[in-house]
N, C-alpha and C positions, 0 to 999 in steps of 0.2 A: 565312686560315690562314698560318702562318709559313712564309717559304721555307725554311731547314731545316727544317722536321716535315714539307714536301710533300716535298722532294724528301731526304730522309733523309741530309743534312751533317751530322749531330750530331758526329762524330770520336770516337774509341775508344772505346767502353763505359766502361773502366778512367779512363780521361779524367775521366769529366763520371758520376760513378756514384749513381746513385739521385735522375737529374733529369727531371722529364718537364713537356715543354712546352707550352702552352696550346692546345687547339683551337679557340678563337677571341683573339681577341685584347683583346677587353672584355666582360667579365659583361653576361648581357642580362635585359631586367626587361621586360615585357609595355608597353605603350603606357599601359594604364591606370596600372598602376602607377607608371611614369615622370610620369605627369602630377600623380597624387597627392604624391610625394615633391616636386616641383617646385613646389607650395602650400605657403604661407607656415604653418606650423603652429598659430598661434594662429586665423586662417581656415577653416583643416581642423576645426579642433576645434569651429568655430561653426557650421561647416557640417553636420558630423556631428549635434552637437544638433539642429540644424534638421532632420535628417532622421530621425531618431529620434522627435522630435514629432510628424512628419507621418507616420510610419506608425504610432504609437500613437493618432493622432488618427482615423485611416481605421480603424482595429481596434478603437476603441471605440464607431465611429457602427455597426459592424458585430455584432459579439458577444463578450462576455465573455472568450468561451473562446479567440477570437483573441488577446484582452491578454496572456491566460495565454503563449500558444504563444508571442507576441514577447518575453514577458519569458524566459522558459526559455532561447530560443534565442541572445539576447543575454547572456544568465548563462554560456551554457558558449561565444561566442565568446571571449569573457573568459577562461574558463578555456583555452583554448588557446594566447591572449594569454601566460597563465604557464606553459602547457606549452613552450613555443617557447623563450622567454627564458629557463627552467630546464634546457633540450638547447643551447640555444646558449651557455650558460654555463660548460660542459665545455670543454676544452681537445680541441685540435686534434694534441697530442702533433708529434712532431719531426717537420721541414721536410720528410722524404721523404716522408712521410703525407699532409702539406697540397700538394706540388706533384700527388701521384699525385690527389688529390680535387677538386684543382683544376680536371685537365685531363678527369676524368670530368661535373665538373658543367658545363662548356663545353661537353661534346660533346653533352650531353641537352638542356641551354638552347637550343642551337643546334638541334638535331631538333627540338624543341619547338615553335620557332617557325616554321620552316619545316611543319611537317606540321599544324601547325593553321592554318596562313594556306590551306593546299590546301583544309582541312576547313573554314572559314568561306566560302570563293568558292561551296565544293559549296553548303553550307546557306542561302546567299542564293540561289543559282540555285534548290534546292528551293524556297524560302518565298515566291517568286515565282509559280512551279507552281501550287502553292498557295494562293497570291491569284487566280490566273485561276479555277483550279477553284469557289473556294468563290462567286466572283462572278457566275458563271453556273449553280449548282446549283438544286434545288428548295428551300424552306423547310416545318420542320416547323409541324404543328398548335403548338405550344407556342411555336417563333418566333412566329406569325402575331400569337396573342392578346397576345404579349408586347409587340408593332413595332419587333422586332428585325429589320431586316432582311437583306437580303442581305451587302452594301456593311459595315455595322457586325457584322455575325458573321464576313464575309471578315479585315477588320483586324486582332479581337479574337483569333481562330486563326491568323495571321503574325505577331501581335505575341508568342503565346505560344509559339511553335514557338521563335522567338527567343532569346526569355527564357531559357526551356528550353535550345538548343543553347548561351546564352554561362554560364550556370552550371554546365552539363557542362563545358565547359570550362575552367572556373576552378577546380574540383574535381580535374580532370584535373592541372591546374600545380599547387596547390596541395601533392597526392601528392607529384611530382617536387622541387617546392621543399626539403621538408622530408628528403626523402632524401639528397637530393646535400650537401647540409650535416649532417646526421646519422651516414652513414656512418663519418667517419674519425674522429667524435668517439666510435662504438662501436669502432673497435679502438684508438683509442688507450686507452679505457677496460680493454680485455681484458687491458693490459701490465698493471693493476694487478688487475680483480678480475671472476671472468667474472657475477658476479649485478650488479654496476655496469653494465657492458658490456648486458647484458641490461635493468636499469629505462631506462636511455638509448633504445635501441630501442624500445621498450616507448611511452614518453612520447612520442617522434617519430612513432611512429603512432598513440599516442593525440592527437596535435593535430590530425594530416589528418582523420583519423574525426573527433572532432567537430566541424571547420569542415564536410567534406562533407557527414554528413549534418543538422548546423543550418541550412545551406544549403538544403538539398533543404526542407526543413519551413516553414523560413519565405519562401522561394521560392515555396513555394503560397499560404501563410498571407496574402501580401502580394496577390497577381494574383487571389484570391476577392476578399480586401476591399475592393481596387481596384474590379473588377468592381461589388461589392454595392453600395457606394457613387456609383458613375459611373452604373449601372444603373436606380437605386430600387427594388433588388428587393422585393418584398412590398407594393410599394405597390398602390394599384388603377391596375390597364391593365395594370401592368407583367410582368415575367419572375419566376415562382417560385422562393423559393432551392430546391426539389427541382431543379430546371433547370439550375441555375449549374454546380456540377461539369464538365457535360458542356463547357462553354467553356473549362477546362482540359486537354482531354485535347491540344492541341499544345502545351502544355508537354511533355507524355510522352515524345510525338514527336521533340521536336526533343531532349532529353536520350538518347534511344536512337540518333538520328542520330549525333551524336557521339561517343557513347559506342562505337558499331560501328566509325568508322572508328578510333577513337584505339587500341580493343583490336587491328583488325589490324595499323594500322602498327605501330603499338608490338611487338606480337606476330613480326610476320617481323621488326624490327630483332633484338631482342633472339636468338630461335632461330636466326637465320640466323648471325652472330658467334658465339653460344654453339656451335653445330655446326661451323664453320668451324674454332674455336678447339681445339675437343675433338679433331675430326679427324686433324687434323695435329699438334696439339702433346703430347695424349695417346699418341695411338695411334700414330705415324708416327717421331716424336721423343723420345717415351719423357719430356717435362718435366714437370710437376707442374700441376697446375690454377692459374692466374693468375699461372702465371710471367712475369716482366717479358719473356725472351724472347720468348715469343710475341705476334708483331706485332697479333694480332687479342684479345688479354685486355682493352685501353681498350674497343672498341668494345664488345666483354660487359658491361662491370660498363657501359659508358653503357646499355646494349638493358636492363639489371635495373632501372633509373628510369624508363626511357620506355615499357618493356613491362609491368611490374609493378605498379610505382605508378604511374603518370599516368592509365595506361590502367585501371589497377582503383578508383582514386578516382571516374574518372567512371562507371565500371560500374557501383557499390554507387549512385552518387546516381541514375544512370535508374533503378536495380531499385527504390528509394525511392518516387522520384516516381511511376512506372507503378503501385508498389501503391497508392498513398495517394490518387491519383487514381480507380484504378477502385472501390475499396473507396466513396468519397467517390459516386462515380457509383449504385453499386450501395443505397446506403445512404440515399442523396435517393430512390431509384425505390421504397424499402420504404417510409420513410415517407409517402409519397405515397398508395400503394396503400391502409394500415391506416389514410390519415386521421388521424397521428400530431397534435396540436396544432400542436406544436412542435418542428419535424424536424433545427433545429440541432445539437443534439447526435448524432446519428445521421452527420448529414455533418462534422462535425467531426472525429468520433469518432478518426480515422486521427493527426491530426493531433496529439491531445493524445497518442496513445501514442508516437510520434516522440519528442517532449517528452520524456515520460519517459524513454524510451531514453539521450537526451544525458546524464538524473540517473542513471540506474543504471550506466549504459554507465563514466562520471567515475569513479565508488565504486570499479568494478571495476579498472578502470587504476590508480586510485592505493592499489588495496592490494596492488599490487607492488611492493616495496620491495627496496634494495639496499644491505641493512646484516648481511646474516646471514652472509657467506666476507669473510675478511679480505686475501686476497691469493691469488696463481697455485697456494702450495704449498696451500689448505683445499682440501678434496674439493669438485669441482664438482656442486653442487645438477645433477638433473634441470630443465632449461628447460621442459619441456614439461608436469611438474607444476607447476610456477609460474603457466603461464599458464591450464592447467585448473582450478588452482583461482580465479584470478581469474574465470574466467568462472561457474564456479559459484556465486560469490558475486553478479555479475549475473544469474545464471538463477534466482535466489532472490528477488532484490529486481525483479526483471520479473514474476515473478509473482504477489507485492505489490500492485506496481503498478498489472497488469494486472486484479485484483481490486477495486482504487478505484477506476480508471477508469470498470468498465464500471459499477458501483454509480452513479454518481458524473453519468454522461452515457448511458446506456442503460436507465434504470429511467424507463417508462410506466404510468399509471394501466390501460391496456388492455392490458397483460400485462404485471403486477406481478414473476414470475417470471423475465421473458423476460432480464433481466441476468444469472441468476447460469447459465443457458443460454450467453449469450454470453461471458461469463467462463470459461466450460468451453473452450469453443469457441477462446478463446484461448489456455489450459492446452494444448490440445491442440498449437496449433500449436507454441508454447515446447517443448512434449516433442519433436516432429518436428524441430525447429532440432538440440537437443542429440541424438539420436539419430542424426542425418544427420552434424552431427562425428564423434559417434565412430566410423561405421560407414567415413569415409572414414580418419579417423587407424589403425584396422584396416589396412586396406588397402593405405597410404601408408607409416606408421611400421616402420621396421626390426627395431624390438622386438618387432614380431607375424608371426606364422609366414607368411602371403603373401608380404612381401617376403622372408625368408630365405630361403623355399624358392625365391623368382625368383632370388635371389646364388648361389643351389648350384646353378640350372641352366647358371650363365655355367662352372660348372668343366667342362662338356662341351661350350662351345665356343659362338659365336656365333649361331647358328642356334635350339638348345635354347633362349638367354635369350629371343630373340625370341618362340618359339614360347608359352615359357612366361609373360609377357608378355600378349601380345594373350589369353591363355586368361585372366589373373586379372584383366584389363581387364574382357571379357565378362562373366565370373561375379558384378564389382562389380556390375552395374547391376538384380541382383535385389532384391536387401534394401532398395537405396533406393526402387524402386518398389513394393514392396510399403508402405512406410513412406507411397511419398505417397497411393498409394490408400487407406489405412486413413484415414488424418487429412484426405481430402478426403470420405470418405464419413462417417466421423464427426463431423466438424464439422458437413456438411452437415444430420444427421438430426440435429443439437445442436439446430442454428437451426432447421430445421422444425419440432420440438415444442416451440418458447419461445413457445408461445402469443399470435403475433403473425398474423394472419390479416387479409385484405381484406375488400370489402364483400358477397363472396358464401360468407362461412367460409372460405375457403382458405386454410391456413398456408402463406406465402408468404417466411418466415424463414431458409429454406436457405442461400441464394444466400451473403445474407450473414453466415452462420454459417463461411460459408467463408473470407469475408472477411476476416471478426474472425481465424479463423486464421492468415492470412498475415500478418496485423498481428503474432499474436502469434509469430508466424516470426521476423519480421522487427524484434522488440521489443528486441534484443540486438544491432543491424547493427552499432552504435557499435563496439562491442567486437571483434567478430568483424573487420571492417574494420582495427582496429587491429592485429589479429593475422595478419592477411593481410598491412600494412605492415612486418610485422616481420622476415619475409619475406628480401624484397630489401634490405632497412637492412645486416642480417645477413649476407646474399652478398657485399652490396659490400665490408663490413669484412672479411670473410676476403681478398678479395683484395686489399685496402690491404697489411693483414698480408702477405702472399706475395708483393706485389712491391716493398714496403719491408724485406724480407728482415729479418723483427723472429725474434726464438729461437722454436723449434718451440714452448714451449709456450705462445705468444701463440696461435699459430694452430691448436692444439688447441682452445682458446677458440672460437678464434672457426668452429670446424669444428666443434664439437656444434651452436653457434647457428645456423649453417647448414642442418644437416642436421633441426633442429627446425621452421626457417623452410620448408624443403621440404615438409613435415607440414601446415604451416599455411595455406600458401597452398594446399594442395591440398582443407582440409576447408574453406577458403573457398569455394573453385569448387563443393564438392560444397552446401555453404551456400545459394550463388548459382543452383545449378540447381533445387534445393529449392523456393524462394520464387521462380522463374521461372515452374517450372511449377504452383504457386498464382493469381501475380500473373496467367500467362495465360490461365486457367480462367476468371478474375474477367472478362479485355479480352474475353474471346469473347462470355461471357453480355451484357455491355455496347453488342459489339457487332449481338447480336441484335435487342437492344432499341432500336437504335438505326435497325436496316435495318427495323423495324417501325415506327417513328417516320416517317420520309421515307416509307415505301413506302404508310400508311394501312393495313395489313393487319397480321396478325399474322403473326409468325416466328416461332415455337417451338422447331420441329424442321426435322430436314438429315437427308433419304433418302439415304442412300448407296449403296441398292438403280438409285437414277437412274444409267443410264451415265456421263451429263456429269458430274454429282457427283461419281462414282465416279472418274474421270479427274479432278480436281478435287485429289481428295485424292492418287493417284500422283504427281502434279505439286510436291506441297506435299512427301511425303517424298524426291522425288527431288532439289528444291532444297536439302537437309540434307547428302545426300550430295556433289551436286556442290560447293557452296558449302564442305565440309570439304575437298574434293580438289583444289580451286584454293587455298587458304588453304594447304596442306600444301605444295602443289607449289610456291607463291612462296618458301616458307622454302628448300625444296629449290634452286633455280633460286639465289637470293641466296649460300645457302651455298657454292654451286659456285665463284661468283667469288671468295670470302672466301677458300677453299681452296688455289684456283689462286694468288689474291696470296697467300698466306703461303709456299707452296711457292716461289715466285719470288723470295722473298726470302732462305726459309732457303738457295736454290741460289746468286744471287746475291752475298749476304753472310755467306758462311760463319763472319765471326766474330761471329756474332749467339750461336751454341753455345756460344762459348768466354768472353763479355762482354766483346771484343772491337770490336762493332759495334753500335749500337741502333738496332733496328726502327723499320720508318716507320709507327707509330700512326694517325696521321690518315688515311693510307689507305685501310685497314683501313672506320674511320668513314664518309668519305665513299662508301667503295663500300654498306655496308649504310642509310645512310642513304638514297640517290637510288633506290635497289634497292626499296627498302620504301614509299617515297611512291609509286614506281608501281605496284608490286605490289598496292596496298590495295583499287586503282583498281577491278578488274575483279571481283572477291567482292564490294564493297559496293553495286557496280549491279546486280549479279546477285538479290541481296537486297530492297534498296528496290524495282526495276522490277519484280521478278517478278511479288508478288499484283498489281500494278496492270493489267498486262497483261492476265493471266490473268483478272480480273474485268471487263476491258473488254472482250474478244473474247467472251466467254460472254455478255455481256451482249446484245450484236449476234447473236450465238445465237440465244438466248433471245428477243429481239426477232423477228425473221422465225419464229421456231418457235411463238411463240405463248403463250411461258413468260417473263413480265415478270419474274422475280426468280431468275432461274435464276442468272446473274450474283453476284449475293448467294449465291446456296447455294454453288455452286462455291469461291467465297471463304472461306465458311465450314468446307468438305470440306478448301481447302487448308490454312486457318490449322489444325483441329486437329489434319491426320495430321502436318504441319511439326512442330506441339508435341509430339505421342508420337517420331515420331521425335527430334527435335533431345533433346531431354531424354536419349533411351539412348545416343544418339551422345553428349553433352558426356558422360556418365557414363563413360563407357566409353572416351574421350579422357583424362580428366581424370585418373582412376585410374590408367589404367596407363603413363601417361608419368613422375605420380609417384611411382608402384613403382621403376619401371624407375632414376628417378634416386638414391631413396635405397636401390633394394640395391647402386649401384657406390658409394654412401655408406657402407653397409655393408662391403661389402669395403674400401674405405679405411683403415676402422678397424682394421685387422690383420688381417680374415677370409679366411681362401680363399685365401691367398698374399697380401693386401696390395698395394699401388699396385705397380704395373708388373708383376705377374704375370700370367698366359693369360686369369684369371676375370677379371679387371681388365678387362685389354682387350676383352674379350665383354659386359662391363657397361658402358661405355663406349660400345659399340656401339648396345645396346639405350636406354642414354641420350639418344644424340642421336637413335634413331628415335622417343623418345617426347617430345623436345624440341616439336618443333612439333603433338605432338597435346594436350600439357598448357599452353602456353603462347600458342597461336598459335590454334588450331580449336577447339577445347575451351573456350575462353572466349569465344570470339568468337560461338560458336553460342547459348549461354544470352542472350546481348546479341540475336541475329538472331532468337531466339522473342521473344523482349517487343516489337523492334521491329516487329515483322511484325503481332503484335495491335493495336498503337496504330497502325500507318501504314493497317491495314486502316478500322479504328475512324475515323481520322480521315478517309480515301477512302473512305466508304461511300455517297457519293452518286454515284459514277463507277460503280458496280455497280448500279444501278439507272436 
């Protein structure tokens, strides 16, 4: 870092005005990437071929419907290809814009690298664990017949944990890439037209979305075929493709690995700067949000790339991958049971709606266009119907879709009906996706009476907002639970009666009628992800705007997109808890069958009338709580120092008020970044150790008691009261931190006295208390339910 930016010699404000200097000192590019760039191009390009061969070659010795999913998924990297070079083809607008984006995309590059090299030492030490475990566990009946053994299932489950955590995190960069470069090309867009400003945005998340989740789809697409291939599945002697599935569930693993630690550092970076910043330069100093003055505003707009986007790229591809896997798992174990012919289609199934997703998910992004306001003076379109109705134009064509598909690879001679059953099944969950937006945009959005009525409790003072607050937090978490109840029970009785039944009549088509739902949940992710990216794109340009001091009505602009972006990442989270608590409905039944499989006995049901059980499951809800209250309390701990260096600066260098003096930025950065790689430390062990513990001491239990699988049930007690709880807890997080920020959004707009009036500052308050509940605990917890299902799934032979 520069000796002036450490040690703050920059000389007068007035001097050197609207310059801000680099937090590192050369742009960084990942290793891989440097090594690719550093290949002679025409080489690349032979190389590429060559690789493209060799996995259409593995995909056709394998099945059809692989060729399909690799050509789809290589059709829209492509179209990302021109999403990227169509946002980077924008202009950068004037030099104060590009030093101020410069020294923001240095400071997340720089986090980046640092906080995933912590998170790759972790996931090698894991994956080592790992290899010990699986090298000395038992083997199931279906290893045995297959001569899979030990030794070759240990590698195949390290190798996929792997695979897993390094696509998470390329997913994770990818987010961050595209933002740090997007940013200042959406405000410089906003000087000319705010629906421009908006398709920019727009497109920059429509890139990230479809590389992460074409990533995620052909990421599995590739480690089955591999497998199928390496394997001879279906040959004689060998392993059933019903079986295969289950060799990918440490891909799951190792994407929720990272995906947990990336959401919390990123998470206390980002709230801990954004509270620090608020604190003292809102409330203390009375300056405006992303004023240059305030020493701690770099470090925010860097915490909006590395908390927002890096961390919610890789979030959406574990939520991806954990569905697509247990659905896969769940769908091999149906056809197996009904004696299906031909069960490829069933385990595919997941994979081709992915597929589609990237085609509908494409249509949807690009029928937002930016040719209807001509300039600052046209009335500014509503943002927020722009992007509702793009999505409804994808929730239209997913249900298309999701109609051929299930016709298309779900229609059996032994239940003729049983597609348009699971077609329903999928309608269902498509309707639960949209219903779960809107029920969050209600609750989030300004324009609807919960948040106004939270801005009109700031006019009585600091204490009321709060009060009033955590009340409309609580109240959200009805309607969504009601909503997944109804679409888990009816999907479920969908697939029961599609007349799919085993070898002693029993319709046996529930499970994954549920399945199909979460698929059809999750048939739209492209989009919705892109609307989540749109987000923080949106934050950062308003504060390009505010501290390239461009005329208010740039940054009116760019203050509705903001305040729409708040809207949207918040009915993402509520999205992401939805299709959480699906996906772990699916990992539990998977892993019943799985603790039945190694155990030789059947698992069905979990007493919870058993004391140990019972204690099992207090354990599971009580890691929800504490796991929230250590995530809060690092944002808390972080922010303090952030506060304390700002105040010693405003005391210090008093002509920082007058633009006299500028701030030492890089400060700021390094305190919340070294703050936040330790801080991640102690929530994420708390997380992964838990069930393992707890399933290994019950099991020694259970052992001397005379109860061989008690160990297993306990397990099972904790993982589902973890899922009821964590599920009301992110709701209830999620919600009401982002009330709480768009009613001081609200009042911004001229309400209730306007920026620096009593309500202001009472909303402000309530702001940064909801900071770390929406940004920091609140997403980190819907990541800790899936992981918790797949680490159990995967350790299910240490519980026995």
């Amino acid at each position: 870092m520069a000796d002036d930016l450490e040690n703050g010699n920059l000389g007068p404000f007035q001097d050197r005005p609207r310059t801000f200097p680099n937090m590192r000192s050369k742009s960084y590019n990942p290793l891989i990437f440097r090594i690719l760039l550093g290949i002679n191009i025409r080489f690349l390009f032979v190389l590429m071929l060559l690789a493209f061969a060799a996995v259409f070659y593995v995909g056709a010795r394998t099945s059809p419907i692989i060729v399909f999913v690799f050509s789809i998924c290589i059709a829209s990297f492509l179209l990302s290809i021109y999403l990227m070079k169509w946002v980077l083809a924008k202009d950068e607008g004037p030099p104060e814009m590009v030093q101020i984006s410069d020294a923001i995309r240095d400071g997340a590059e720089g986090f980046f690298r640092t906080q995933y090299g912590t998170i790759s030492k972790m996931a090698l030490l894991l994956a080592l664990v790992i290899l010990c475990i699986y090298l000395f566990r038992s083997t199931t009946p279906q290893q045995e017949s297959s001569g899979l053994g030990r030794s070759t299932s240990a590698y195949i489950t390290v190798v996929s944990f792997l695979l897993g955590a390094l696509c998470s995190g390329i997913a994770g960069y990818v987010g961050m890439w595209v933002s740090v470069r997007a940013n200042v090309r959406v405000s410089s867009a906003a000087r000319r037209s705010a629906r421009e400003a908006l398709q920019i945005a727009v497109r920059a998340g429509g890139f990230s979305a479809l590389v992460v989740v074409g990533m995620a789809v052909i990421g599995i697409a590739i480690l089955y075929a591999t497998f199928y291939v390496w394997l001879g599945v279906d040959t004689p002697g060998s392993m059933k493709i019903t079986d295969l599935p289950l060799l990918l569930v440490g891909y799951g693993f190792g994407a929720s690995f990272v995906a947990l630690f990336a959401q919390l550092g990123g998470g206390i970076f980002t709230k801990a700067a954004d509270v620090g910043a608020d604190l003292v330069g809102k409330v203390e100093q009375g300056i405006p949000e992303d004023d240059p003055r305030n020493p701690a505003v770099i470090a925010d707009l860097v915490g909006d790339n590395v908390g927002d986007c890096a961390a919610r790229g890789a979030d959406l591809f574990e939520s991806i991958a954990a569905e697509i896997i247990s659905a896969m798992i769940l769908g091999g174990t149906m056809a197996q049971r009904c004696k299906i012919e031909d069960p490829s289609g069933f385990i595919l199934f997941p994979l081709v709606v992915h597929s589609f997703d990237l085609v509908v998910s494409s249509v949807g992004i690009f029928s937002i266009r930016g040719t209807r306001d001509s300039g600052l003076k046209s009335p500014i379109e509503d943002p927020m119907a722009i992007l509702q109705k793009g999505y409804s134009v994808t929730i239209v064509l997913a249900v298309l879709a999701f109609g051929v598909s299930t016709r298309w690879f779900l229609y059996t001679e032994q239940a003729p009906s049983a597609w348009f059953n699971f077609a329903l099944c999928g309608l269902v969950g498509i309707i639960t996706a949209y219903i779960f937006v809107w029920i969050t945009k209600y609750y989030t959005d300004y324009k609807h009476e919960p948040v106004r009525t939270l801005a009109l409790s700031s006019s009585t003072g600091h204490g009321t907002n709060i009060i009033a607050g955590v009340s409309l937090g609580l109240e959200s978490t009805a309607l969504p639970v009601l909503v997944i109840s109804a679409s888990i029970i009816s999907a479920f009785w969908l697939g029961h009666t599609s007349g799919l039944v085993d070898e002693a009549g029993i319709p046996i088509g529930g499970l994954f009628g549920t399945a199909v739902a979460t698929m059809g949940m999750l048939s739209t992710a492209a989009y919705v992800l892109t609307m989540d990216m749109f987000g923080p794109i949106a934050d950062n340009a308003g504060g390009i705007v505010e501290m390239s001091q461009q005329p208010e009505s740039v940054r009116e602009i760019t203050d509705i997109l903001d305040a729409v972006g708040n809207t949207t990442k918040a009915t993402t989270k509520g999205f992401a808890i939805g299709s959480a608590a699906l996906a772990s409905f699916l990992l539990f039944s998977a892993y019943m069958d799985e603790v039945a499989a190694f155990a030789r006995q059947p698992f069905k049901q979990v007493d919870i009338a058993i004391p140990e059980v019972f204690v099992g499951g207090l354990l599971g809800s009580m890691l929800i709580f504490l796991f929230s209250a250590w995530a809060c309390s690092a944002v808390g701990r972080t922010a303090q120092e952030v506060v304390n260096e700002v105040r010693r600066q405003f005391i210090e260098r008093p002509g920082i008020m007058d633009y006299k003096e500028k701030p030492d930025y890089g400060r700021c950065v390094a305190i919340v970044a070294s703050a936040s790689l330790r801080e991640m430390i102690k929530p994420g062990a708390l997380a992964i150790l838990s069930p393992i513990v707890v399933g290994f001491l019950f099991r020694i239990l259970g052992y001397y008691t005379g109860h061989p699988l008690l160990g297993a049930k306990v397990v099972a007690a904790f993982l589902m009261f973890a899922t009821v709880s964590g599920i009301l807890m992110a709701l209830f997080l999620n919600t009401a931190g982002g009330a709480w920020d768009n009613a001081k959004k609200y009042i911004e707009t001229g309400a209730l006295g306007g920026k620096g009036s009593d309500s202001h500052k009472a909303a402000v308050t309530g702001d940064t208390v909801g900071d770390p509940f929406k940004d920091t605990a609140g997403p980190s917890l819907h990541v800790l339910i899936k992981m918790l299902a797949t680490i159990t799934l995967v350790m299910a032979p240490v519980f026995l």
